[in-house]
C-alpha positions as CSV (number, residue, x, y, z in Angstrom):
1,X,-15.2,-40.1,36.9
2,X,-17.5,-41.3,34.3
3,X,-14.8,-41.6,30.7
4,X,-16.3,-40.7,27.3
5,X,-15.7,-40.7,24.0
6,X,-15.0,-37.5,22.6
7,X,-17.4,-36.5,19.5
8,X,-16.8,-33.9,17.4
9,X,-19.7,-31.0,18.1
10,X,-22.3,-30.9,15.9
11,X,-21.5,-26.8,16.0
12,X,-18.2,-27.5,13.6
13,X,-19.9,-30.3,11.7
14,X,-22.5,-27.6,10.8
15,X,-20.4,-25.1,9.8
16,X,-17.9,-27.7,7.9
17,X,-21.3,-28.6,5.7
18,X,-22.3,-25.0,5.3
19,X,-18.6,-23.4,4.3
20,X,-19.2,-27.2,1.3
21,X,-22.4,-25.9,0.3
22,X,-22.1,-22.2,-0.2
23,X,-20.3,-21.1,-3.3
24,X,-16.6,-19.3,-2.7
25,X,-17.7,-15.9,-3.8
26,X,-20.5,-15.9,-1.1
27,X,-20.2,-12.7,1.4
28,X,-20.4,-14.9,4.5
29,X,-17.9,-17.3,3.6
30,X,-14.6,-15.7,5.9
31,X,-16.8,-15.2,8.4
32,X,-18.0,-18.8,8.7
33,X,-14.5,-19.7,8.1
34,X,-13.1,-17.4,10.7
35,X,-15.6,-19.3,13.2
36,X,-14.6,-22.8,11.8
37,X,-11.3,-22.3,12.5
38,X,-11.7,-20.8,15.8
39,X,-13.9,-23.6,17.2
40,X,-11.5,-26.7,15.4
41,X,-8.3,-25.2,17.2
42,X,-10.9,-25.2,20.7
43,X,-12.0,-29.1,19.8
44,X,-8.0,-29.8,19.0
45,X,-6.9,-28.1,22.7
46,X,-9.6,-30.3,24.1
47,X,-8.5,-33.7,22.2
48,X,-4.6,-33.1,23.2
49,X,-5.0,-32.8,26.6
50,X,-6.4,-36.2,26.3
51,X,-3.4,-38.2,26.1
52,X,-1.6,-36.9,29.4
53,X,-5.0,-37.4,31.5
54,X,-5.1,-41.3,29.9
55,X,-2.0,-41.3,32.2
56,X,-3.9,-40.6,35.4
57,X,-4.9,-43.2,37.9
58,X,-8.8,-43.1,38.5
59,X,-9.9,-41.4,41.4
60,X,-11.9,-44.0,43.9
61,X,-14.2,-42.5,46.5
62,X,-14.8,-44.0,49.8
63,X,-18.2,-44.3,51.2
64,X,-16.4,-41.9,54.7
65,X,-16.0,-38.6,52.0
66,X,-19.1,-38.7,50.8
């Protein structure tokens, strides 16, 4: 298994420098919000789960399974 960093997707860094740029009384802001919020909880769940998998003992494959 090939280990990388984890980035943060340029999906929420795109909406964190819209929801900066448009004024608060926009009509779009709670929506952009709403999806903000939504997709930072998804990245979080993601990030947690890698701590107990850090635990894990890489897998080796054997030239006989392949």
């Amino acid at each position: 298994m090939i280990v990388k960093e984890r980035k943060v997707p340029l999906s929420i860094l795109k909406l964190r420098a819209l929801a900066h740029r448009l004024p608060q009384s926009h009509p779009k802001i709670p929506s952009i919000m709403n999806e903000l919020k939504k997709r930072e909880a998804g990245f979080k769940g993601e990030s947690a789960i890698d701590f107990p998998l850090s635990f894990l003992e890489p897998k080796t494959i054997s030239s006989s399974t392949i």
